[in-house]
C-alpha positions in Angstrom: 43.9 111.1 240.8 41.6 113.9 240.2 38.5 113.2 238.1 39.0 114.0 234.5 35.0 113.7 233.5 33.9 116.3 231.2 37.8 115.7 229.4 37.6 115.0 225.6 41.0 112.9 225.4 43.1 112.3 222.1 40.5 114.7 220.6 37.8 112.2 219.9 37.0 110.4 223.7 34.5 112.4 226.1 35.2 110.9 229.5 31.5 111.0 230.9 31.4 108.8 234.4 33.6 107.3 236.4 32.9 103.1 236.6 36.2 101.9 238.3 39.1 102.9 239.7 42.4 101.1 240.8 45.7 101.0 242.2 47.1 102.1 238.7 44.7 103.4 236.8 40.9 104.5 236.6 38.2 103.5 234.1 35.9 105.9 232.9 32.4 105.4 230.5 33.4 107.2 226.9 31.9 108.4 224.2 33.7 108.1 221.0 32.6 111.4 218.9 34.4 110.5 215.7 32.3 107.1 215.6 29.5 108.1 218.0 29.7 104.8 220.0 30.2 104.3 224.1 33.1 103.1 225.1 35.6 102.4 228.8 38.9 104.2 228.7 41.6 103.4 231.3 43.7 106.7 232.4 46.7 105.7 234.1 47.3 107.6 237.1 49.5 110.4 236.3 52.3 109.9 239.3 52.8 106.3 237.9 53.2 107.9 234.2 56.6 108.6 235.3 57.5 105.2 236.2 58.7 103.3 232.8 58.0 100.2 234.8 54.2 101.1 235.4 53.5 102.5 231.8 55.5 99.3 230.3 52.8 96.7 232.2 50.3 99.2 230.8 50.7 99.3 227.1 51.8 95.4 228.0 48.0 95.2 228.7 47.2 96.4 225.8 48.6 94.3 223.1 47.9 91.0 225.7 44.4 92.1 224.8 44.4 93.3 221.7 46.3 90.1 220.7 43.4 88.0 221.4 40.4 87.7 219.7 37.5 86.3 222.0 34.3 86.7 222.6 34.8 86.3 226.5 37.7 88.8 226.5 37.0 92.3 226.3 38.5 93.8 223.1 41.1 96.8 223.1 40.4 99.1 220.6 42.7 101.9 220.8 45.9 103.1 222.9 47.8 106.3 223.3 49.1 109.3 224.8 47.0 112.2 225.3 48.8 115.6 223.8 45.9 117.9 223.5 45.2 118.4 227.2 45.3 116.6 230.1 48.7 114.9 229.7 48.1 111.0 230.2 48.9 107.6 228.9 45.0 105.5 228.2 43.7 102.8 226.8 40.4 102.9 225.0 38.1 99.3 225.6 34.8 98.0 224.5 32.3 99.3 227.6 30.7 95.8 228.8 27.7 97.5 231.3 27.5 95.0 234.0 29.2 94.3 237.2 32.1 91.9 238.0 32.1 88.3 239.5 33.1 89.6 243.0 29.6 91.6 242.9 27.6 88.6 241.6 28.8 86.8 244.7 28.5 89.2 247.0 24.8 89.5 245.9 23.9 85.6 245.2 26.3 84.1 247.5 27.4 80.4 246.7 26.1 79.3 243.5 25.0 75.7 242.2 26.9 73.4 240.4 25.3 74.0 237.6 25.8 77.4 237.4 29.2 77.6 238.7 30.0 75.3 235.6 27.9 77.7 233.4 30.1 80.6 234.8 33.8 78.9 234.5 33.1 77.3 230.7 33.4 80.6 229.1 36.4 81.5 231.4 38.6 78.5 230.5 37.8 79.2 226.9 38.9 82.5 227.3 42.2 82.0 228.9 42.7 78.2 226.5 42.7 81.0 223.8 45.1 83.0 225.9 47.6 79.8 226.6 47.4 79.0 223.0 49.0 82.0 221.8 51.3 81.9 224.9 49.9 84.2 226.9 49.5 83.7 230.6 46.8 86.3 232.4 48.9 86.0 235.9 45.8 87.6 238.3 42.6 85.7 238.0 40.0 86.4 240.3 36.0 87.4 240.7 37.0 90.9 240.2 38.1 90.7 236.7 35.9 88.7 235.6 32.8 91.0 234.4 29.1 89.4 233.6 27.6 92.1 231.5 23.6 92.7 231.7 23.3 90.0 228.9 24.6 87.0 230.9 28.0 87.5 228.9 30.9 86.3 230.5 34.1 88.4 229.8 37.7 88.2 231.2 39.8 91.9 231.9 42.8 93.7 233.4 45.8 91.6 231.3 47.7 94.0 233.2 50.2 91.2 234.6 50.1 89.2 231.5 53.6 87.8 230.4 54.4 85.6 227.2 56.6 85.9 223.8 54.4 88.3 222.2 54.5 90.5 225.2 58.2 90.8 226.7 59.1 90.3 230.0 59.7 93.4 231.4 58.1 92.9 235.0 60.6 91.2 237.9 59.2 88.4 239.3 59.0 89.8 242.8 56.6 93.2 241.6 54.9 90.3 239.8 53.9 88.9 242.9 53.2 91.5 244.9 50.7 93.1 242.2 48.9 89.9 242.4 45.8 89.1 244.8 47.5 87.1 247.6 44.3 84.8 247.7 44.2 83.4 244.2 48.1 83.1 244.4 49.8 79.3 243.1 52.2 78.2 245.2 55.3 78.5 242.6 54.0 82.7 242.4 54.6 83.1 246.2 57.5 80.7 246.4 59.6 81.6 243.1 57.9 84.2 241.8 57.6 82.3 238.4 53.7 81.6 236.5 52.7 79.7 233.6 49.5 78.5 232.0 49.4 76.4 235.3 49.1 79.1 237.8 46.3 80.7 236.2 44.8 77.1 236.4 45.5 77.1 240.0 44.1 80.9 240.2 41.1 79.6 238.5 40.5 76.7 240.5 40.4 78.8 243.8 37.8 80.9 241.9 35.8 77.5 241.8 35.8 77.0 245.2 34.9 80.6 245.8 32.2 80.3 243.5 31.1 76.7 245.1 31.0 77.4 248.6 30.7 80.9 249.0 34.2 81.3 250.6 37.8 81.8 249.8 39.8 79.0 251.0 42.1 80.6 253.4 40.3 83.2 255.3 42.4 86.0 257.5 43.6 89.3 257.5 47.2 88.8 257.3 48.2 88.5 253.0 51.5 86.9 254.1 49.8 83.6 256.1 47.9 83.4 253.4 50.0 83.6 250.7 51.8 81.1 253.4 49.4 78.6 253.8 48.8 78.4 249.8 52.7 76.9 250.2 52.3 74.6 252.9 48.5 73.3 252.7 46.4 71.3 250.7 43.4 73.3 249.3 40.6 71.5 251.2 37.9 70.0 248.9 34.7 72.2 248.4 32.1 69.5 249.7 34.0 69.8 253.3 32.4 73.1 253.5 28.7 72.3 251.5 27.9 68.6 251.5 25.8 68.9 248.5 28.7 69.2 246.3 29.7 65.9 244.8 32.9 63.8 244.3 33.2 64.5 240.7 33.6 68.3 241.0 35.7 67.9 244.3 38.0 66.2 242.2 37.9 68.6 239.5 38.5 71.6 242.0 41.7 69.5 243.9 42.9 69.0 240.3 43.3 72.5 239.3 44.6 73.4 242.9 47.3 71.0 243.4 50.5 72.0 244.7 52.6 70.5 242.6 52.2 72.2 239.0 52.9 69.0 237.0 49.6 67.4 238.7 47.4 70.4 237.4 45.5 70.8 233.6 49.0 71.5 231.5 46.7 74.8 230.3 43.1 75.8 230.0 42.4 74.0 227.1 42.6 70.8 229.1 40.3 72.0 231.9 37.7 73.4 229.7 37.5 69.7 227.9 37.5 68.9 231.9 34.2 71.1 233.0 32.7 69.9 229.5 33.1 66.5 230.4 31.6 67.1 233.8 28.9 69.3 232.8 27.8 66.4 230.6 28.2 63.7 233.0 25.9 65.8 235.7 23.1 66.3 233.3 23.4 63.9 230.3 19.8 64.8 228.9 21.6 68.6 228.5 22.3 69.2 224.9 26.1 70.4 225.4 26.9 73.5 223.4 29.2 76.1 223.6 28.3 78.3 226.8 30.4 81.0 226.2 29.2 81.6 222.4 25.6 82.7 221.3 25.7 80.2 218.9 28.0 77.1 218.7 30.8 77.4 216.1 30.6 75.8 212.7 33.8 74.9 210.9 34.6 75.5 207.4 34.6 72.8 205.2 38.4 72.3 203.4 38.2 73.0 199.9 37.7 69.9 197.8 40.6 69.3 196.0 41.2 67.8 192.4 41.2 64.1 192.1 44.1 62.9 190.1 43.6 59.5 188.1 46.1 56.8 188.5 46.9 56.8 185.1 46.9 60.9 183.8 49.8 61.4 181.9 51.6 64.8 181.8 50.3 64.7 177.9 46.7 64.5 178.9 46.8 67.4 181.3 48.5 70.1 178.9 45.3 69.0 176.5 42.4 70.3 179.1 43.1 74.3 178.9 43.4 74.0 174.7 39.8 72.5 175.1 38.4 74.7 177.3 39.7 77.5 175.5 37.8 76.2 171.8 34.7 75.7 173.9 34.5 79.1 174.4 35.0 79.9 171.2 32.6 78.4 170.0 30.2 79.3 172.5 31.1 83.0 171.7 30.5 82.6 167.9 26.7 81.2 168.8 25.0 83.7 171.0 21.7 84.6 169.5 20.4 87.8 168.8 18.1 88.0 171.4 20.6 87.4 173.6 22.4 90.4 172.3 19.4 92.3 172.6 19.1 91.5 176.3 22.7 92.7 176.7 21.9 96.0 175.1 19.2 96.7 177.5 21.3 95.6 180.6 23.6 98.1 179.4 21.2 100.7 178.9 20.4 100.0 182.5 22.7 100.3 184.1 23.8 103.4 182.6 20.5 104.7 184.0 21.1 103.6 187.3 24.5 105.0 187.2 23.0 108.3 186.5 20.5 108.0 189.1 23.2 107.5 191.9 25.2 110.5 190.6 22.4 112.7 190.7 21.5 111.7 194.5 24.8 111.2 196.2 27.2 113.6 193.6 24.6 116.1 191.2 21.6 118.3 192.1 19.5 116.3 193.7 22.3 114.9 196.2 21.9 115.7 200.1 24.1 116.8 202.9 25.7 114.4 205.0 24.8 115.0 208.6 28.3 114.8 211.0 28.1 113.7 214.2 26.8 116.0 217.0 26.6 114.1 220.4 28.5 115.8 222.8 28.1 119.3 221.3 26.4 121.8 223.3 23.5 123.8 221.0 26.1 126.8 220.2 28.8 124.1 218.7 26.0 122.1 216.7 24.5 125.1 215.6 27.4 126.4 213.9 28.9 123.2 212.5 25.9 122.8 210.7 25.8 126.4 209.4 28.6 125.7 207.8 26.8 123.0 205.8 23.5 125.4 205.0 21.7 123.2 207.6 20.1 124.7 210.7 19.2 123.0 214.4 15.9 122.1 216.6 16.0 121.6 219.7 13.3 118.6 219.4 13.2 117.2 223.2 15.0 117.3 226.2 15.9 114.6 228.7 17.7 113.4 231.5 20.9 111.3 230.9 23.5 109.2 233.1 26.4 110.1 230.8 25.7 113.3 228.8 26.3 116.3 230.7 23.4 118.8 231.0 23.2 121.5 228.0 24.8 118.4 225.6 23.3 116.7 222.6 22.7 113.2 223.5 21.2 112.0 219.6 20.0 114.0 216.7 17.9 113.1 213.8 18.8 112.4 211.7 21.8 110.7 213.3 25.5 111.4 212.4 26.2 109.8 208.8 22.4 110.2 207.7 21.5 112.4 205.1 19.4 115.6 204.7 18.0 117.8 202.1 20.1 121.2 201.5 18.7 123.6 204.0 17.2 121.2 205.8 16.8 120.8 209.6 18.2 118.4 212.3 16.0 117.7 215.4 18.2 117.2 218.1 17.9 115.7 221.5 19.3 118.0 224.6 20.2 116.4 228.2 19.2 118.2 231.0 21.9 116.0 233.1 21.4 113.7 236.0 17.9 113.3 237.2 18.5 113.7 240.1 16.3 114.7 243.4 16.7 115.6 246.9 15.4 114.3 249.7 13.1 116.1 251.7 13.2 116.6 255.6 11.3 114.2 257.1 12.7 114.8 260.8 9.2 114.4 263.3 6.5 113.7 260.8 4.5 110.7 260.9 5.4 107.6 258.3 2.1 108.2 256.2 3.2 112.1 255.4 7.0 111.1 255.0 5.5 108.5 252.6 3.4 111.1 250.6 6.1 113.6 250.4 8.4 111.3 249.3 5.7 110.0 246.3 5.7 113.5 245.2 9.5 113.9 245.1 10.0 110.8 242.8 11.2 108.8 245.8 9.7 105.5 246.9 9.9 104.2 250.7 12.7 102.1 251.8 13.4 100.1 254.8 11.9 101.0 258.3 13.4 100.7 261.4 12.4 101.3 264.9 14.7 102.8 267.5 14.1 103.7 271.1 14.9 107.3 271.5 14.4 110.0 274.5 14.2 113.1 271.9 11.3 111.7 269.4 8.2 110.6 270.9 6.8 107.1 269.9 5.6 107.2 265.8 7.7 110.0 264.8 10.8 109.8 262.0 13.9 110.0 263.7 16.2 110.1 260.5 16.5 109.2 256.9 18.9 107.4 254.8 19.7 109.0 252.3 20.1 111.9 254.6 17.7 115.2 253.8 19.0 117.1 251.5 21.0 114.1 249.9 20.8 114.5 245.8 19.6 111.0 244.8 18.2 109.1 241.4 14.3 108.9 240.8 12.7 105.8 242.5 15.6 105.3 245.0 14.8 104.2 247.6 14.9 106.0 251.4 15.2 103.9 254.7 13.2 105.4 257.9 13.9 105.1 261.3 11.0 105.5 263.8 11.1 106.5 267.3 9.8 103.5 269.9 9.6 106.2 272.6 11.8 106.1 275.7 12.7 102.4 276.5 11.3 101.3 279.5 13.7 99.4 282.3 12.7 97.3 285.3 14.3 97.3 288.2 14.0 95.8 291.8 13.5 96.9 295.3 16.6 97.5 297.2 14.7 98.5 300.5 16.8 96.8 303.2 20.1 96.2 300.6 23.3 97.9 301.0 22.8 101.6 299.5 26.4 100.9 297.6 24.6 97.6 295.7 21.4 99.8 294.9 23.9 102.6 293.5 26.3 100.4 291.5 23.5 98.6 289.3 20.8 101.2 289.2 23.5 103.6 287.1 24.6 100.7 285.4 21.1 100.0 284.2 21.3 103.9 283.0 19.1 105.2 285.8 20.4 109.3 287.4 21.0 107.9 290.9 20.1 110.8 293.6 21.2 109.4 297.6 20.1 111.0 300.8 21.0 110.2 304.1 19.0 110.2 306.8 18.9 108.6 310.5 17.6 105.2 311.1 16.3 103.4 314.2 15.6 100.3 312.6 18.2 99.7 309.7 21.9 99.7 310.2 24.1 102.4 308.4 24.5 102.1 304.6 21.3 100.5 304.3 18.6 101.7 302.1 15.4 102.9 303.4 13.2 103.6 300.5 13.5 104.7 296.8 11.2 106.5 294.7 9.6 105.2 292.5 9.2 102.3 293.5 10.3 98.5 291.9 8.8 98.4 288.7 9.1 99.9 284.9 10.0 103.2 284.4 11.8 105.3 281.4 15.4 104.6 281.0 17.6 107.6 282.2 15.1 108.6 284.6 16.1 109.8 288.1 15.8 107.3 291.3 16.1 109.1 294.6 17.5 106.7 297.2 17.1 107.3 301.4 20.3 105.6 303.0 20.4 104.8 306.8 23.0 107.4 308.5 22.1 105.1 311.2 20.7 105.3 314.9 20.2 108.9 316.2 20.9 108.4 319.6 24.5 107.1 321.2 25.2 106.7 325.0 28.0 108.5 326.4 31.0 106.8 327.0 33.2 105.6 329.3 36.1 108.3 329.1 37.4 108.9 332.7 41.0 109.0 333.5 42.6 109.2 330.0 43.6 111.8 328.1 42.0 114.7 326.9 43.2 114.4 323.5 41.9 110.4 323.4 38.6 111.7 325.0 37.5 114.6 322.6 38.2 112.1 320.1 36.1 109.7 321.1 33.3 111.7 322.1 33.5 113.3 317.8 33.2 109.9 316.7 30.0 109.6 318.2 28.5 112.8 316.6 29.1 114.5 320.1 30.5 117.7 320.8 32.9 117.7 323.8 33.5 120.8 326.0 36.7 120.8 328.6 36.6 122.0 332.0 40.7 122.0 333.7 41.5 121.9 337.0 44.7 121.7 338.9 48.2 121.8 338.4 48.8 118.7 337.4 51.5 118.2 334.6 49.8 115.2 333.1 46.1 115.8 333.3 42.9 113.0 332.7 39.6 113.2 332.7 37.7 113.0 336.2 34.8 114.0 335.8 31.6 113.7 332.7 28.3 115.3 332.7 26.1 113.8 331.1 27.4 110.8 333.2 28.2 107.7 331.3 26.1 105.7 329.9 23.5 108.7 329.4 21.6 108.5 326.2 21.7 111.2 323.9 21.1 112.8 320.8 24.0 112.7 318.2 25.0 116.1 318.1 24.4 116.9 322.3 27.5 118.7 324.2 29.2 116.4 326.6 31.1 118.6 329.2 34.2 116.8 330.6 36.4 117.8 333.7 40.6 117.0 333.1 42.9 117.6 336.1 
């Protein structure tokens, strides 16, 4: 989907980031200009908008939400189609600035008992209120379960949910396949079917993640996964971390039994569950309610009218008729300094009442001030014309979500009040702060370090790599890379040249030239071989190498002097075979043969050799043999 940032949908949400984006849909940070609030609004993705399936589960999510009123759900506060540009179907939610579950983990790994308790009590509240209206959430898991930068817990995505309120108009097999195979009950893979039970189950697996660090099938295949959810028993969390204790293994094998009708009936019953357990691991622990900022206080029933055993209807009809000549009488005796008192409270308040109608309604009234986040100068500037007020640019700054050359606040602030012809300070962004990273290719760490001080960048990480291009100290590379558009104080990672490594190797002086070849290029050495005759080493064998054993740079070139063997041979015994056997023989010896014939003979051999046989020679020497 392309990115709609900048959009202003329905005419009142500016899309300003992107924080999420999914299979269906993508979430972007909003601001809301009629009511000058931040905001997330889901934008389905415009090739499922076509499907009535898709956009059915979507407004579906919707009213799940918006049907529930939680403090651990996040709220849905507006849905619709956009008709003014960007054709799309959205759904406007309360922005919770945080990060999910999955991301807690990833960061904090397995968590205590304690806090894993801490973390599921506000979940099971939120679902229990969920099953109590019918509702069941169908894909529970770390990712949509967001902890915002106040600790608050908050369940999302009710984009599977099913119950009476809802419809039913997902099949139970897309069902299943838009769920996450790993926190999957067994009666979801199986039969495609989920209650208040499977999310228990889902929740439970959660647990375990939360408790051990790990899901409880691991693999890259969804279908033995989904698989062994069937056919095995979730194992019990203190199998994998032996702190964990009998009391919350049980709890975790509750939730994840296999059979349904062994599980919590909903979340109500397992919330009562972590209570219970919560209490029992720290009894001295005053036990409120974790997912509220304060614990909730009932209302106390009205008190009703007691009715004495022997009233008779007579008696009651009497009461009103009394009541009534009380206040009569009352009436008849107010004083005349009471009176007098009335008289002045009336004067008062006539006053008052003309006081409020000259500031809000006569001449001394001032102009209401409309909202002007969002606007650039040009569109403030003449909205407020239009009122008799006029604009100053007061500051400017750098914001995350206001795009540069928009007002991010004024003063005073939309629905504030201002003399007539007044003047509204107003707050410009200059966009994302943003810097690039310098090139820090061959300088020292203590300059990288200093130029990166004075681009508003702080030093990462630093690594140290062996490298044949940089010489030992200098920066290889930078992460970000240079150039790289980054926030102020982020962080960049160095890597510094070690030099060129340095590899030892033996002394093949006497070893097979082959051997010395083989495992010198292995070790990454450039392998020169000459040949050369030797009267003392066999052929093949190595001579010498240069440089010697020892540590040298790795890549560097070893020169190795092979034995061609000795440089002498005797001459052979050739007489009285063939000539073509005897020039053959005498080549294989590095000799060069030269043929004298003789005679008339059909089938000529030699008779006759000079050097004579047995001669020692010079590889190389001509040998002169007569055939005849």
């Amino acid at each position: 989907m392309s990115d709609l940032t900048g959009e202003v949908i329905d005419g009142r949400y500016q899309l300003s980031r992107i924080v999420a984006s999914g299979g269906m849909a993508t979430i972007y940070a909003a601001l809301d200009l009629r009511l000058d609030r931040q905001v997330a609004v889901k934008v389905m993705h415009p090739h499922l908008a076509q499907d009535e399936q898709f956009v059915s589960r979507f407004i579906r999510e919707a009213k799940a939400a918006a049907s529930l009123s939680h403090p651990n759900i996040v709220s849905v506060l507006d849905q619709g189609w956009n008709q003014g540009g960007v054709p799309c179907v959205f759904i406007v939610m309360e922005l919770v600035e945080g990060a999910t579950l999955r991301d807690y983990l990833h960061e904090q790994g397995s968590l205590t008992v304690e806090r894993a308790l801490q973390i599921m009590t506000p979940v099971a509240s939120a679902l229990a209120a969920a099953h109590k209206l019918g509702i069941t959430h169908r894909d529970i898991k770390p990712e949509n379960i967001l902890v915002s930068k106040e600790g608050r817990i908050k369940i999302a995505d009710f984009g599977l949910a099913r119950g009476a309120l809802l419809g039913n108009t997902m099949t139970a097999e897309s069902s299943v396949i838009l769920g996450s195979v790993s926190y999957l009950s067994p009666e979801q893979v199986q039969r495609g079917v989920a209650d208040a039970r499977s999310d228990i189950y889902s929740l439970g697996i959660v647990l375990f993640e939360i408790l051990t660090g790990q899901k409880p099938y691991q693999g890259d295949d969804p279908v033995q996964i989904a698989i062994r959810h069937v056919n095995e028993r979730v194992p019990a969390p203190s199998t994998l971390k032996s702190t964990i204790s009998a009391e919350v293994d049980a709890l975790v094998l509750s939730a994840t039994d296999i059979n349904p009708d062994k599980r919590p009936r909903d979340a109500g019953v397992l919330l009562e569950q972590i209570r219970e357990l919560s209490e029992k691991l720290d009894p001295r622990k005053r036990q409120l309610s974790l997912e509220l900022d304060l614990p909730p206080l009932p209302l106390k029933p009205a008190a009703k009218e007691k009715k004495s055993k022997f009233s008779t209807p007579a008696k009651k009809e009497e009461t009103p008729v009394k009541k009534e000549k009380t206040a009569q009488t009352k009436k008849k005796q107010v004083s005349a300094r009471v009176q007098r008192n009335r008289r002045i409270a009336a004067l008062l308040a006539i006053i008052i009442g003309a006081g409020i109608w000259y500031g809000f309604l006569g001449p001394g009234s001032k102009v209401v001030v409309p909202s002007l986040a969002g606007l650039t100068v040009k569109e403030a500037t003449s909205t407020l014309k239009d009122l008799g007020l006029s604009l100053d640019v007061a500051t400017e700054e750098f914001s995350e979500d206001i795009p540069d050359g928009k007002i991010i606040t004024s003063s005073p602030a939309g629905g504030g009040r201002v003399s007539p012809n007044g003047t509204v300070d107003v707050t410009i962004s200059k966009g994302k702060e943003r810097y690039a990273v310098p090139n820090l290719q061959g300088l020292k760490q203590d300059v990288a370090e200093q130029q990166l001080k004075d681009n508003k960048l702080v030093l990462g990480d630093v690594k140290e790599e062996f490298s044949s291009e940089f010489p030992k100290g200098f920066i290889m590379r930078s992460d970000p890379a240079s150039g790289e558009r980054v926030k102020r104080d982020s962080q960049v990672n160095l890597v510094i040249s070690l030099g060129v490594e340095q590899v030892a190797f033996a002394d093949y002086k006497g070893k097979s030239g082959e051997q010395a070849l083989n495992e010198l290029s292995d070790a990454g050495f450039d392998v020169k071989t000459k040949y050369v005759y030797s009267e003392d080493l066999p052929i093949g064998a190595v001579i010498s190498q240069t440089p010697g054993a020892g540590q040298v740079d790795k890549g560097s070139t070893i020169t190795l002097l092979v034995s061609k063997g000795s440089e002498f041979v005797f001459i052979p015994n050739v007489f009285s075979v063939s000539e073509a056997k005897a020039v053959a023989a005498l080549k294989d010896l590095d000799l060069k043969p030269t043929v004298k014939k003789v005679g008339n003979k059909k089938t000529k051999v030699v008779t006759n050799v000079s050097p004579k046989v047995g001669t020692k020679v010079k590889r190389g020497s001509t040998v002169t043999i007569t055939v005849g």
